[in-house]
C-alpha positions, 0 to 999 in steps of 0.5 A: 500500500503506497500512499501520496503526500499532496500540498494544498492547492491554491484558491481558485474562483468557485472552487474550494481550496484543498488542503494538504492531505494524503491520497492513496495510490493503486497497488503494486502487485508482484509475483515470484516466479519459479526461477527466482525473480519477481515481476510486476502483474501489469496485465494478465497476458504478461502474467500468463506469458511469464509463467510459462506452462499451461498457457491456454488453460490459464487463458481460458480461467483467466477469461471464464473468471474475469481475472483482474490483475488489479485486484489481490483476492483474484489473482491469488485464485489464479495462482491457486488454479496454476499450482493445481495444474503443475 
């Protein structure tokens, strides 16, 4: 979890002045691979790609299951399905 300190901002007509505060920014999810190294999960093709076996399974339930590569809980299923096949 990654989170942004932002000044406040300068008064504009008909628009309330921010104050200084903090936003969160979206999550980083990485995944170790097999041979050691950590990767960044931008998009599940890449994902997919980088794991190697069982391409057009993992294609399929990452399609059927509507995987989102943003969101923690179901890209931890899709890792559960991979282990399962290997």
């Amino acid at each position: 979890m990654k989170v942004d300190y932002l000044q406040k901002e300068a008064a504009k007509p008909y628009v309330e002045p921010k104050p200084d505060r903090y936003e969160r920014v979206p999550d980083e999810i990485f995944v170790l691979l097999g041979d050691g190294n950590m990767e960044r999960v931008s998009s599940m093709k890449k994902l997919i790609q980088s794991l190697g076996a069982h391409e057009s399974e993992l294609q399929d339930y990452a399609k059927k299951e509507k995987t989102s590569p943003s969101d923690a809980a179901e890209l931890a299923a899709f890792i559960d399905y991979f282990r399962t096949l290997n």
